[in-house]
N, C-alpha and C positions, 0 to 999 in steps of 0.2 A: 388600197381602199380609201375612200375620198370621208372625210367628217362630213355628219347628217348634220349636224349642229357645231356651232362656235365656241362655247361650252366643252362640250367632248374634245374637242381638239388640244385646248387649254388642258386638261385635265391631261392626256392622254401623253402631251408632251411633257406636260413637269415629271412624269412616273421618274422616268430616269436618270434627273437630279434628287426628287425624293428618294430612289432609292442608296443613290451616291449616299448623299448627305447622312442617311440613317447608318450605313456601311461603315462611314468617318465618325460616326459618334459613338459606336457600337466598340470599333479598335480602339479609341481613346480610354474608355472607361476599363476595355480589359487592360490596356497598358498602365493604367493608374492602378486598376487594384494592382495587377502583377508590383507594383513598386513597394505597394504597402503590406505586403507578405514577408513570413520571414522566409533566410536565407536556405537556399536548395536543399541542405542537407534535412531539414527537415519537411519534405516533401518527397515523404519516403516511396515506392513505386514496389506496388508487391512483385514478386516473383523478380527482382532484380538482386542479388545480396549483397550485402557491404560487406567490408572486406574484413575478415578472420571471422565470419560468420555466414551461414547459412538462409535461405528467406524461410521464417518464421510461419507465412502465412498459405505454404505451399496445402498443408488440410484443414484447414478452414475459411472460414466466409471473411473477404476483407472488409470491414467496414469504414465507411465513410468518415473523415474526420472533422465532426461540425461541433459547433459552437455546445450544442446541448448532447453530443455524444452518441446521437442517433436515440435519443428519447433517455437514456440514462439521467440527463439534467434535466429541473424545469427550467422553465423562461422567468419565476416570477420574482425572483429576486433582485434586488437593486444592484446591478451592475456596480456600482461605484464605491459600493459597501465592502466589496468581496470580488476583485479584478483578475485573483488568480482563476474565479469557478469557471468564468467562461473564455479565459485567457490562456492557462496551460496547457489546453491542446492545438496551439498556436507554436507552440516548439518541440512537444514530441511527435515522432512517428504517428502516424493511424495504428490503432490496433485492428491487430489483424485476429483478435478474437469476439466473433460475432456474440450478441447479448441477445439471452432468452425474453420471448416475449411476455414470459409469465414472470420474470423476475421483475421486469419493469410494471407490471402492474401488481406486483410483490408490493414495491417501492410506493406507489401512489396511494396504494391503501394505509401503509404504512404514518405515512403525511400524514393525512386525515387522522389517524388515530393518533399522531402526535397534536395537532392541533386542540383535536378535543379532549386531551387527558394531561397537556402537557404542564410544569408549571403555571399558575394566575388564573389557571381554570374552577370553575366551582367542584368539577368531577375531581382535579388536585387536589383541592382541599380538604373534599371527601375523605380522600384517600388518606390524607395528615391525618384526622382525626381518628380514622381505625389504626394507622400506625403507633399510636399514641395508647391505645387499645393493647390485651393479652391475646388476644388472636385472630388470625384471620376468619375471612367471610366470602361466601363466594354469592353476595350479595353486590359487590361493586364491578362498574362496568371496565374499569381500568386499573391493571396491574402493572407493576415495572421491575426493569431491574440495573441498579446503581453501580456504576463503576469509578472506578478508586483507581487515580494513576500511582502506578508502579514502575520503575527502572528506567532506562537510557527513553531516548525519543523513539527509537527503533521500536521497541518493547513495548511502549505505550502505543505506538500505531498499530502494530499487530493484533492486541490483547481487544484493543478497543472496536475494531472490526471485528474482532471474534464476537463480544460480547453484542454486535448490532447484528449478527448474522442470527447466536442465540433470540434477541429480541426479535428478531422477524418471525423464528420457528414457532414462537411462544405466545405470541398476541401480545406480548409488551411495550411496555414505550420506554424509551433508551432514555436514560438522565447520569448525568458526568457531578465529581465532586468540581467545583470551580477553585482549583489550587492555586499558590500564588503563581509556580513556576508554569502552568502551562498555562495561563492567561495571555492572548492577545497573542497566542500559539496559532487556531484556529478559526477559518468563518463559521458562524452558524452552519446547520446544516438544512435543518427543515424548516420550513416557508410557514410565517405566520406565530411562530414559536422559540421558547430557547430550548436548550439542552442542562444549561445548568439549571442544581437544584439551588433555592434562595438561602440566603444567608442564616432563616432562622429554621432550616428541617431539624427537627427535632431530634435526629442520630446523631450523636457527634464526637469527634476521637475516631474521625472512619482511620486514620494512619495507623492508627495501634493496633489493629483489627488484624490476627497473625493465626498460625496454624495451630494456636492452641487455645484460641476465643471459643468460650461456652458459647456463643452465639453461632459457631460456625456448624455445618450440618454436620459434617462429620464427629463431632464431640456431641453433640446433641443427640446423634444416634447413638453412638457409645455409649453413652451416659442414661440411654432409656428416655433423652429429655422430648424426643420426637417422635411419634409413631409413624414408624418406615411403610406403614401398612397401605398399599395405590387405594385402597377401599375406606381409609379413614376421612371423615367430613373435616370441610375447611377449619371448623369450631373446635376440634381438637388441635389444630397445630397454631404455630405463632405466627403473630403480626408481619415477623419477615425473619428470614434465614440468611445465614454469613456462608458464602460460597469463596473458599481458600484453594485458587490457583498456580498461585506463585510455584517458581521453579523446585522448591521442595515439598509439595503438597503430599508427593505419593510417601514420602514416608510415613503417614497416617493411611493407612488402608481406605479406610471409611469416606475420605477425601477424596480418590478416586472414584468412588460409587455416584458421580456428579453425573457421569457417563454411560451408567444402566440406566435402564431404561424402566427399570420398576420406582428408582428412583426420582428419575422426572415426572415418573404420574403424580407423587408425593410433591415435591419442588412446587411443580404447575399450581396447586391450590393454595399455596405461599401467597399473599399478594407483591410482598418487595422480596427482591433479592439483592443482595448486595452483594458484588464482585469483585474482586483484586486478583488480578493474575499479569504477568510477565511473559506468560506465553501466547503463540499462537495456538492456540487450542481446537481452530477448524475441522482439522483433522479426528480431533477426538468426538463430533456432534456428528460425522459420518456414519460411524461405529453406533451409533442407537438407530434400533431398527424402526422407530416410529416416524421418525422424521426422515428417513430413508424416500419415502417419494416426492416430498416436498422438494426437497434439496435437489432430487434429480431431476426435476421440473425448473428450479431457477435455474440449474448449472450444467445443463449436458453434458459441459467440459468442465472436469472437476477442479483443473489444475488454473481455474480463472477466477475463485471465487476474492481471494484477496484484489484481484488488478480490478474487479468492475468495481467491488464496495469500497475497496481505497479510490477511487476515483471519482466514487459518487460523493463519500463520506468526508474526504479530507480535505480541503482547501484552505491553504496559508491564508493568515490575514494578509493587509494590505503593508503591515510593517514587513516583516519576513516575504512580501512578494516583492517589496521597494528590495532587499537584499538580492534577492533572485536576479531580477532584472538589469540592477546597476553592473554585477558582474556579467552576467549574459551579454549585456549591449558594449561592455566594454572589450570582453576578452574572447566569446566565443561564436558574435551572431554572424562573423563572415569566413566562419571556416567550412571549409569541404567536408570535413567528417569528425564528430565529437567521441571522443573514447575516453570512458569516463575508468579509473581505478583509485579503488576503493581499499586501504590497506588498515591493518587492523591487529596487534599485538596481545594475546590473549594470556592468562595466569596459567591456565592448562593448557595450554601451549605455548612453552615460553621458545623462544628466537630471537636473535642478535636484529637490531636495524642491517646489518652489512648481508646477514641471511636473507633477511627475507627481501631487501632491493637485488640479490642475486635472482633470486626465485622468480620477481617480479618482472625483471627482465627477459629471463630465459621463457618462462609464459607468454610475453607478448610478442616474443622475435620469434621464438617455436611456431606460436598459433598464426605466425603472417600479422599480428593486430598492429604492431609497430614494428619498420624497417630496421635492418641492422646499418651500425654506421662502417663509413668505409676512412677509416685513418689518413690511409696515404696518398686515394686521390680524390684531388679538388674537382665538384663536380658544378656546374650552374645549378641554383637552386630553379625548382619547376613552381615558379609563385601558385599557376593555377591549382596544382596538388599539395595547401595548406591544411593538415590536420592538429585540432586543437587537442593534445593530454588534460583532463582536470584529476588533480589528484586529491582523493579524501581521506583526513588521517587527522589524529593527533600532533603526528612529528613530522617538521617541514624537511626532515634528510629524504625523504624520498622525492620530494617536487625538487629541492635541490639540485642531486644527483644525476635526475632526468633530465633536468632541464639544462645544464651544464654538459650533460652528452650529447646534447642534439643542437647545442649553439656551440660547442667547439669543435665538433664532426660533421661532415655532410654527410647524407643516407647512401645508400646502396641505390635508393631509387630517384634520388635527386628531391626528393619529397623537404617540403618543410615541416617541421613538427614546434610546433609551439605547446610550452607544457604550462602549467598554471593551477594554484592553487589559492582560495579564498581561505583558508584560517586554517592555524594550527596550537590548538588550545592543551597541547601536552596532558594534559592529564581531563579524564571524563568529570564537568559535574552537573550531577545529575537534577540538582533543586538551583540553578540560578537561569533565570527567563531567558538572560541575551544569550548563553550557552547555548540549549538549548535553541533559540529562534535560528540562532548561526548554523546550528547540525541539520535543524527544519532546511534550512535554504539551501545545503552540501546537498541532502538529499534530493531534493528537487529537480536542483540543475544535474545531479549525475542521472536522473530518471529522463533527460533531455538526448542523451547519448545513444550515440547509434550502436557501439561497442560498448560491455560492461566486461571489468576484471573486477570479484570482488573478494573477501575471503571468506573462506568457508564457515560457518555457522554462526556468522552477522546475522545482526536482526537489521543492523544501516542497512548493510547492502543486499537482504531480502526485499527493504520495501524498497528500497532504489528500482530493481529491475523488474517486479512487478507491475511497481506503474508504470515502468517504460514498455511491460510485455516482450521482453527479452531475454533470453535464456543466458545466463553470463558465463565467464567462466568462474568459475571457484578455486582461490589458490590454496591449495592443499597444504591442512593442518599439518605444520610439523610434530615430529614424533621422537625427536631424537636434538632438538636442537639445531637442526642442520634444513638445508633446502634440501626440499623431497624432489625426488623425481620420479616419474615426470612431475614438473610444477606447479600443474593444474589442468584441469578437466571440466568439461562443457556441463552445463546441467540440463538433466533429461525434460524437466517441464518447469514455467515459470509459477510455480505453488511455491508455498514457504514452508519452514521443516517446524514443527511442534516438536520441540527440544526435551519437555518431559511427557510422553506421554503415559497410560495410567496403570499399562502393563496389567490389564486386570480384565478376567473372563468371567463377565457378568451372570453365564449362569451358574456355571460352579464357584462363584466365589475366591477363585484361587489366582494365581500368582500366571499371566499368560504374555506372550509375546504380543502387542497391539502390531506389530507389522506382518504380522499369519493371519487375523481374524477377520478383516473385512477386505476386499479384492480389489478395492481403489484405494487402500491406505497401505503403505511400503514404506521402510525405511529411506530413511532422505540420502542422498548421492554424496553428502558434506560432510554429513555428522550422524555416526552409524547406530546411535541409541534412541537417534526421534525420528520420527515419522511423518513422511506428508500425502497428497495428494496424487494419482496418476491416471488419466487416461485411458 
């Protein structure tokens, strides 16, 4: 067909270098992003499994792994302030557990009521001066409840998502003591606001605050000093109540009663609460039957509540992400598969280092996660099959030992294994910053791993494999001094184990099993006196 016009001819003839040329610009830009991605292993492919593990995401929804989480994060924060919020999902796997749409608008309303009630607000201020006050009011539009860091870095992640999960059920707004050691821990978390409270709140001595503070509910009940009654007006109770967590709480009776549900009617018209605990206590806010629909509206899947709120909630600063990454870019961004183990020497359960790198081996070569070496014969190494070991521990005998096994033997499979370990601080301490910032970073990079080994009733290597959303294995406490066998065993879901839970049958008042009472709370796989979350 012949051009009507000279015009159309012109047009009709460039089509097919317009469309070349668009073609060639189109493959460039994906070839540049592809370059500025990280390395394969982290470009995880559902239903494919890595190796001494199973795919994760075979029943449920895999979600996309973007910058904001699939709506989990906002956008409004300053990039530059806080690099790991929109950076760490840059090196782990996709979770492959879908987030409820009401949890994220849980989250948004949340904001907003932290904005408006948060510290340097006039509604703050409010709030000081009836603290300052003999009792509460349920005149004020803003209540909160304070939490007070307690134990290792593990322990305070834990405690402290527990106590944001509490503030969500509750209408409160979350505020942190600003201590020395966990300063510069942390990015903010909510847009427009801080979390600490100011230097001059008027409570103070929150460290001393123990299981036998008049202040605390449970003495306060005891003592007649609170009327337990859900029907009594705000003007009969105090300004604010001392809620005692910590891992010895239940041996006060009345301390457990945090968990009935007659008790939170009470609680609820407190206006401050102030918190300390060491556990993960998730599991014990399942167990009240008020909050029971709430909870099943954010969390369909019970066993996700720690992986989405640690994920929302926690982001290293920018010191402890400069840590992350110097190690990451140096030892671990161009290996084919990260297997992270996590080893850990406890008082009640005491074992030899020679015990438990036995045990730690025979779990990794048993479960396939690491090749057995082969002594006698020389085999070419297979560069493409490079998998990196990170070992986290106090004591460097075990990155030693591994690492000297697999550079003076080649594998069974030709495999290279490079092992690696960033610090080994011998003994836990728990109030100095850089410790800490250093165990922030261990953990981080092990939650990077495609593989976890970790031991059983860590609270490290709870929050390790929940943000990574990985079921690990658990190297079985010993019991005798000696390596158990088998060595270790898979965990059934990635929830974390609430180590003291309150053993108490809220309506008879009596002395009951918390792993018989509610149908998604069971004893933990690790550690057979706490309780977690199950599906």
């Amino acid at each position: 067909m012949k051009c009507q016009k000279k015009s159309s001819c012109t047009i009709a003839s460039s089509r097919p270098l317009q469309f070349l040329l668009g073609l060639f610009i189109a493959s460039l830009l994906i070839w540049v992003s592809s370059k500025n991605r990280p390395t394969s292993s982290n470009a995880w492919i559902p239903g494919v499994p890595v190796r001494g593990g199973s795919t994760e995401g075979t029943t449920t929804a895999t979600v996309s792994n973007d910058r904001l989480l699939d709506g989990l994060l906002l956008p409004d924060f300053d990039e530059q302030s806080c690099l790991s919020r929109y950076q760490s999902m840059l090196y782990r796997k996709a979770s492959s557990y879908a987030l409820s749409s009401y949890l994220i608008s849980k989250l948004r309303t949340y904001e907003q009521l932290h904005k408006k009630c948060g510290p340097n607000t006039p509604l703050f201020q409010k709030s000081l001066q009836q603290l300052k006050s003999n009792h509460s009011t349920d005149q004020l539009e803003c209540n909160y409840v304070l939490w007070s860091p307690l134990g290792g870095i593990g322990n305070r992640m834990l405690s402290l998502v527990s106590t944001f999960l509490y503030a969500l059920l509750t209408n409160r707004v979350m505020l942190i003591q600003q201590a020395a050691d966990i300063s510069d821990l942390f990015c903010e978390p909510f847009p427009g606001s801080t979390w600490y409270i100011p230097p001059d709140f008027p409570i103070k001595n929150l460290e001393g605050y123990n299981i036998h503070s008049q202040n605390s509910y449970g003495y306060m009940v005891s003592h007649n000093l609170i009327n337990d009654d859900p029907n009594s007006p705000p003007s009969a109770l105090p300004p604010f109540v001392y809620v005692h967590l910590r891992y010895n709480y239940a041996q006060k009776d009345l301390h457990t009663r945090f968990f009935c549900e007659s008790d939170q009617e009470v609680i609820n018209k407190i206006n401050w609460v102030l918190l300390k605990s060491d556990n993960y206590f998730v599991p014990g806010l399942f167990m009240i039957p008020k909050y029971e629909q709430e909870l099943e509206r954010m969390f369909p899947l019970k066993e996700t509540v720690f992986h989405h709120l640690g994920r929302y909630l926690l982001h290293p600063s920018n010191s402890v992400w400069g840590l992350v990454m110097r190690f990451h870019n140096s030892y671990l961004a161009k290996t084919k598969e990260r297997i992270g183990i996590q080893a850990r020497i406890f008082l009640w359960a005491p074992i030899s280092i020679d015990e438990l790198y036995k045990q730690i081996v025979a779990c990794t070569q048993q479960e396939l996660i690491l090749p057995e070496i082969n002594p006698k014969q020389s085999l070419v190494p297979n560069e493409a099959t490079t998998s990196a070991v990170l070992v986290a521990s106090l004591h460097a005998d075990f990155y030693e030992r591994l690492k000297d096994m697999y550079y003076t033997h080649t594998t069974t499979t030709g495999e290279i294994i490079s092992v690696y370990q960033p610090s080994h601080e011998e003994k836990q301490q728990f109030e100095q910053q850089l410790h800490n910032q250093k165990a922030l970073a261990e953990i981080w990079l092990l939650s990077f791993s495609d593989v976890l080994v970790t031991t059983a009733a860590s609270t490290f290597g709870y929050v390790s494999y929940s943000l990574a959303g990985i079921k690990p294995w658990f190297l079985v406490s010993s019991k005798d001094q000696k390596a158990p066998d088998p060595p270790c065993h898979r965990a059934v879901t990635i929830d974390v184990c609430f180590h003291s839970p309150p053993n108490l049958n809220c309506k008879t008042r009596s002395k009951a099993d918390t792993g018989k009472l509610v149908r998604h709370v069971r004893h933990c796989e690790d550690f057979e006196d706490g309780v977690k979350l199950f599906d």
